[in-house]
C-alpha positions in Angstrom: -33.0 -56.4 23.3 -36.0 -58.6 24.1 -35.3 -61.4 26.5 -35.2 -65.1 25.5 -37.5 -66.5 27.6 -40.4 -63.4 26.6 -39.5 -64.0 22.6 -40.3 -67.6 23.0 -44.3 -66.5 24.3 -44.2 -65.1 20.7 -43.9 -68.6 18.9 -46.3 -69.0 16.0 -46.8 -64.9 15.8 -46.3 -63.7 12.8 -43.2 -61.9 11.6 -43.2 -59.1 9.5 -40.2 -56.9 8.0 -39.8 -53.2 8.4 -42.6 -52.3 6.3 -45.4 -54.5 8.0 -44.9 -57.3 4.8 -45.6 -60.7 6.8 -42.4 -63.1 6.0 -43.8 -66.1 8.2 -44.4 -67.5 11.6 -42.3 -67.5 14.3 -40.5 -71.1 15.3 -37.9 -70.6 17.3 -35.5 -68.3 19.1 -31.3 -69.1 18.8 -28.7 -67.7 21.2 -25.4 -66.4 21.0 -23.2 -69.2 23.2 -21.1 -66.9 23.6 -23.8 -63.7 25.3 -26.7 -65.9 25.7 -28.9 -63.5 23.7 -30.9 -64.0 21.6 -29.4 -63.3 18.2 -31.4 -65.5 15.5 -35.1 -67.0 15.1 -36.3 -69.4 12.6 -39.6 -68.4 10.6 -41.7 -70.8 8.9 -41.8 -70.1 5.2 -43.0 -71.4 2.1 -46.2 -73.5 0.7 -48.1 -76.1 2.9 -46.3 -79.0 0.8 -42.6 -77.8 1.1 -42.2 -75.4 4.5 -39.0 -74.5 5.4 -37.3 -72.9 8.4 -35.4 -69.4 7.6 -33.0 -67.8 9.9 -33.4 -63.9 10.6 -31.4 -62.1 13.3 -33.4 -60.8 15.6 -31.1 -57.2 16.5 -33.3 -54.4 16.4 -36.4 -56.7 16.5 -39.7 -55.0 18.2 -43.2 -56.9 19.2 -46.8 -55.2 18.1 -49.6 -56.5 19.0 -49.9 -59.8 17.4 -46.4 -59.8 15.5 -42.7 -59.8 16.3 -41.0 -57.0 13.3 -37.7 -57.8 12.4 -35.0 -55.4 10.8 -34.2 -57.7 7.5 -36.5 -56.9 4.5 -39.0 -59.7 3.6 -36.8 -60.6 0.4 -33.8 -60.9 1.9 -35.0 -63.0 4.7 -36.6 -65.9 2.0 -33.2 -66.0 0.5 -31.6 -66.9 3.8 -29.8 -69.7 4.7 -33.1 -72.4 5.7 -33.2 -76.3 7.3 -36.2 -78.5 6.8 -38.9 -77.8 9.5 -37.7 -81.0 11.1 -34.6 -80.1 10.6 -31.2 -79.0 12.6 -28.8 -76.4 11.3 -25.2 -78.5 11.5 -22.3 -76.4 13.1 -20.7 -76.5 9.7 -23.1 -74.4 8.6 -23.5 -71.8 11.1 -20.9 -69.1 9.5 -22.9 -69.1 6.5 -26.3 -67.8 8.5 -24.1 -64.9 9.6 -22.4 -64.2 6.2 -25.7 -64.1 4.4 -26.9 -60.9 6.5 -23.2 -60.0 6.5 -22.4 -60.3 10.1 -19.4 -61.3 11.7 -18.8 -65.2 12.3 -16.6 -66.6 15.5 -17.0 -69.5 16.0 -16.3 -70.1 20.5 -12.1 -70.7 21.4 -12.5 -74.5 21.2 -14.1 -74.3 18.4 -18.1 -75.2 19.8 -21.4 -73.8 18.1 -22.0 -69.9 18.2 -26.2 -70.8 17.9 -28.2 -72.9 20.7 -31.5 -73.1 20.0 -33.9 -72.4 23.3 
C-alpha cells in the first residue's frame, strides 16, 4: 500500500482507471480510523461550472509517472457517491461510499467516523 503522507505529494496528479482513461485530479487522501491507511481519495470531476469531489478507494492503487491508477473503472468511479468541492462528506453518509464499490461498512465501537481526511 502507498503511504499517506507519499499519496498526498500526488495531489492534483491525475488519476486514471485501469485502462489509462483519466477520471480526474487527485484532491485528497481519506484514512481508515480504524488502520490509519489510506483507504479513499477524492478526485475532482466534472465541468469547470459544476466540479464535484468523487470518492475512489485507493486498494490496489499504483503511481506512474505523472498519475496515481486506481483499480475502479472510470464509469463506476463518476457514479460514486460525490460532495461539493467545498464540501465535507457527513458521517451519516460514510456507509454509502463503501456500499457503492461494495465494500464492507463498520462504523468504530462507539460509533465514530471510519474516514479522516489527511
Amino acid at each position: 500500500m502507498i503511504a499517506a503522507e507519499n499519496i498526498r505529494d500526488w495531489r492534483g496528479h491525475d488519476v486514471v482507471d485501469p485502462e489509462g482513461h483519466k477520471i480526474g485530479t487527485l484532491e485528497s487522501v481519506y484514512v481508515d480510523t480504524v488502520s490509519d491507511e489510506p483507504f479513499f481519495c477524492t478526485i475532482t470531476v466534472g465541468l469547470p461550472t459544476r466540479r464535484r469531489l468523487v470518492f475512489a478507494p485507493l486498494m490496489g492503487a499504483s503511481v506512474g509517472p505523472a498519475y496515481l491508477k486506481i483499480h475502479y473503472a472510470k464509469d463506476v468511479v463518476k457514479d460514486a457517491p460525490s460532495i461539493d468541492t467545498d464540501g465535507e462528506l457527513p458521517a451519516e453518509k460514510e456507509w454509502a461510499v463503501f456500499d457503492h464499490y461494495k465494500l464492507p461498512f463498520e462504523p468504530g465501537a462507539r460509533g465514530e467516523r471510519r474516514l479522516a481526511r489527511r
